[in-house]
N, C-alpha and C positions, 0 to 999 in steps of 0.2 A: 504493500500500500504506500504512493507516494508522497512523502510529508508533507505539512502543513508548510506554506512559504507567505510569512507575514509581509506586509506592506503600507505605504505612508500613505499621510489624508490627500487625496487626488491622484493617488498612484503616481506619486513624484519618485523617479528611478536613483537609486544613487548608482547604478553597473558603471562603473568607465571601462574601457577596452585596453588592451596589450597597450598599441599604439599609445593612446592616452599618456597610458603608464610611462612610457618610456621619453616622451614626448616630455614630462614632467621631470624624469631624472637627468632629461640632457639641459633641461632650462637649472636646474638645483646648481648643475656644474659652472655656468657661468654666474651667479651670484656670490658676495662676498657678506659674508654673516658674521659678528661679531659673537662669537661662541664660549666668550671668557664671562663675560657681565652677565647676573643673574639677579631676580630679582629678590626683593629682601626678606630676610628670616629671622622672627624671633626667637630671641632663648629663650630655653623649653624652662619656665617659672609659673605656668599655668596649671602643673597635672596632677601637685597634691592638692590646691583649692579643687579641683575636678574630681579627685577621689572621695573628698566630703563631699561633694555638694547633691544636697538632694531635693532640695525649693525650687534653688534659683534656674531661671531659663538662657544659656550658653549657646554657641557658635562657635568651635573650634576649626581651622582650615588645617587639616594637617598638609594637602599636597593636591594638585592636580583636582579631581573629582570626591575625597575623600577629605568627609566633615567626622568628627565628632560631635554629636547635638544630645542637648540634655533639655527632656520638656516632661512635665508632670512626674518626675521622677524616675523617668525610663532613658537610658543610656543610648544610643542611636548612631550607628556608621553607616555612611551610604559611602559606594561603592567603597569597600577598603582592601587599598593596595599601597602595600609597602613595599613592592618590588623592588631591590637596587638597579634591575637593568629591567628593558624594555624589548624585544627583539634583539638587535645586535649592539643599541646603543645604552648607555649607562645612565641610571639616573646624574638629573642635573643640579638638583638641589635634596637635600634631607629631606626627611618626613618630617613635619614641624613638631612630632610628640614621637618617642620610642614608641613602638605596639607595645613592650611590656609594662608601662606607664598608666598606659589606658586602662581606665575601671573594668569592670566587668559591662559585656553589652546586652541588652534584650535585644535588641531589634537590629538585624543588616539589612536595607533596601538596597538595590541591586535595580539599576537603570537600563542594564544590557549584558550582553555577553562579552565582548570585546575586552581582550587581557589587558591593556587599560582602565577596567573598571570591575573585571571580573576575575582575580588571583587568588588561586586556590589556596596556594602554597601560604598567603597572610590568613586567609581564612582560619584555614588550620590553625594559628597561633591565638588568634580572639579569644580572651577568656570570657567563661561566661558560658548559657547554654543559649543562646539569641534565637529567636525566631527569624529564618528570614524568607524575608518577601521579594519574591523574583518576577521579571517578566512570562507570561506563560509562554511554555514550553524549555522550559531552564531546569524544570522541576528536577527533570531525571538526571543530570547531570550531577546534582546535590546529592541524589540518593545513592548513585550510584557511588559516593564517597562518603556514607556513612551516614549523612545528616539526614533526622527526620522532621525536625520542625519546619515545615518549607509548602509557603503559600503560594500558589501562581496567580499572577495580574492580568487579567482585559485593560483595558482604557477604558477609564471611567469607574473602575471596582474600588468599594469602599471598606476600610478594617478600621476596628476602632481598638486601642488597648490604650487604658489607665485613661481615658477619657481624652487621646491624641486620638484623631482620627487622619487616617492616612487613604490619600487617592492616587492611585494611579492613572495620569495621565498621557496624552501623546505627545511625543516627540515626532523628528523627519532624519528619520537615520537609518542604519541597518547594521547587522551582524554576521559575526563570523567566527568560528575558532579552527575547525576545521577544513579542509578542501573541500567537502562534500554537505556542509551545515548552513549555507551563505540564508541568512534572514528563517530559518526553522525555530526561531527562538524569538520575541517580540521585543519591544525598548520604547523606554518613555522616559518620563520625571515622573515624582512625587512632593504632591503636595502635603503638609504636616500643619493640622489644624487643632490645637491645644486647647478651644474653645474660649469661654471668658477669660481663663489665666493666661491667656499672651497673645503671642502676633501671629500669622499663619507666615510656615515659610513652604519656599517653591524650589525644589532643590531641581533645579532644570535637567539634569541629565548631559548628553549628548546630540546636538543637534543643530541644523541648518535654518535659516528664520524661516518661518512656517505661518500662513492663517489660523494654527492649531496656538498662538499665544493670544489671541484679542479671546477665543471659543473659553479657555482654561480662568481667563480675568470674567468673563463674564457670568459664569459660571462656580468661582471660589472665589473669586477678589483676592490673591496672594497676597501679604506685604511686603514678606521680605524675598529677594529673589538673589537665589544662587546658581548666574549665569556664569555659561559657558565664553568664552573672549580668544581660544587658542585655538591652533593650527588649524585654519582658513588659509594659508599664501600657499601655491597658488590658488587664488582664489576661482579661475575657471576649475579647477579641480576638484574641489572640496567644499564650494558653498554649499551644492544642496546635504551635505551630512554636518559642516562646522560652519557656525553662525561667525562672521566677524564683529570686532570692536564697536565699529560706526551700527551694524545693525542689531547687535545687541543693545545700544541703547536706545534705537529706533521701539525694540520689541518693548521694555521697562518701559518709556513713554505712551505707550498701547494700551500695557495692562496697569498701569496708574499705579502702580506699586509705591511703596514707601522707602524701602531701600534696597540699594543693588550692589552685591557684594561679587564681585568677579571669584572666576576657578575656571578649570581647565587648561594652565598656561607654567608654563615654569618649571615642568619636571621633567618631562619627557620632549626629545625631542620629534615630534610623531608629523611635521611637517616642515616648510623651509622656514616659517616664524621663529622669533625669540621672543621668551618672556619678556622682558623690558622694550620688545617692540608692541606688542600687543599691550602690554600697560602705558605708551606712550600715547596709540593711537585709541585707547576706550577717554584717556584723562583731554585729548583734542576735541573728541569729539563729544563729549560733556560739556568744553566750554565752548563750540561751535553751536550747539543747538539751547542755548543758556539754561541748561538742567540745574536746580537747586545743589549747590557743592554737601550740603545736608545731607544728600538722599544716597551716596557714592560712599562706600566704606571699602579701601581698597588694604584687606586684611595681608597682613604678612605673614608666611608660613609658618604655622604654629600658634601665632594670634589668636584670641579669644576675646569676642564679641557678650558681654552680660548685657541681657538683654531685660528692659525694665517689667 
């Protein structure tokens, strides 16, 4: 029986072709990238207040797509990867917190499959017995390495635990791990909505700007948004799966959010961008379209956001 092959709102393709491909490595060669400068990391002074804490509502970045969040008292990693290398290249900067630092977690949401955001080898080290919540059809991947607590996601599916209610929403991207797996496995964000005791966050996932952000504002009203800013260049290449700078903040002025904390940027290097390029051109083009300097909290690795 041949598997299920998920796909985006309007059947927007991400497939490139060989050519494409190679089209893209012969342009990489002629560019000159400054690959020394990274962008900035806090020292790790945040993770025995985080081993108390069990009120207050937090935002830890540790790296790339991988938060730490603490809301109603339940401990929270979405996509967690601590990987030192990436494919053939090495990480670029620390993880802004040791994994063995980190409290214990309940909950890992999981945006997609892609070893970017899906590493098994950290998984395994997560203390804690966490539930996690996957895109559907990830399930069996989970099980088939021992773990049972393991939810699968539609767009649009609603979980509530400790009175957080979590949705799974769409993204414009696609998946892979294997040669033979391309999109068998679905990808979104999730929204994390704490009720009266806090702010709703949108922890954006992976993705290309899409109509699927005005649908998600009008529908949950996010506040705080945890977009995506990195490897977009080249941009014929890669916009419809990686949103850039300028249209990320095109999307936060859409869905009226309150504040917009950039990720995706600075560890890996997974396209021709640099961290410190993609944090130059999101801080341009905030004061090109004169966005409130308020609403922008551009977190340092390992940063931690208390949230009122």
């Amino acid at each position: 029986m041949p598997k299920k092959r998920y796909k985006n709102l309007d059947d927007v393709s991400n497939t490139k072709t060989f050519r494409e491909l190679m089209k893209w490595m012969k342009e990489r060669r002629t560019k000159t990238k400054d690959l020394v400068s990274q962008i900035p990391q806090a020292e790790e002074k945040e993770a025995e207040k985080l081993q108390r804490n069990r009120n207050l509502h937090s935002i830890t970045w540790i790296g790339h797509s991988t938060f730490f969040i603490q809301l109603n008292g339940l401990n929270i990693l979405t996509d967690p990867v601590w990987a030192r290398r990436m494919g053939t290249g090495k990480r670029l900067t620390d993880p802004g917190i040791q994994l063995g630092h980190i409290p214990e977690i309940d909950i890992v949401l999981i945006s997609h499959g892609h070893y970017d955001h899906l590493d098994f080898a950290t998984i395994k080290k997560v203390k804690g017995d966490p539930t996690f919540y996957v895109p559907h059809g990830l399930r069996s991947a989970f099980l088939r390495r021992g773990y049972k607590n393991v939810i699968e996601a539609n767009w649009w599916d609603s979980f509530d635990e400790q009175e957080v209610t979590m949705r799974f929403v769409p993204a414009q991207h696609w998946t892979k791990r294997t040669i033979t797996d391309t999109n068998t496995s679905h990808w979104g964000g999730w929204v994390l909505n704490p009720g009266t005791s806090g702010k709703s966050i949108y922890f954006v996932g992976d993705t290309g700007y899409f109509r699927g952000f005005k649908e998600i504002a009008e529908k949950l009203s996010p506040q705080i948004i945890l977009m995506p800013i990195g490897a977009y260049e080249p941009e014929w290449f890669m916009r419809d799966s990686h949103i850039n700078p300028e249209d990320a903040v095109t999307a936060f002025a859409e869905m009226n959010g309150e504040l917009f904390i950039p990720m995706h940027y600075g560890a890996y290097r997974l396209a021709d961008d640099t961290g410190p390029e993609a944090r130059e051109r999101l801080l341009a083009e905030w004061e090109r379209t004169n966005m409130d300097e308020r609403k922008l909290k551009m977190l340092d690795i390992g940063e931690t956001l208390w949230l009122e």
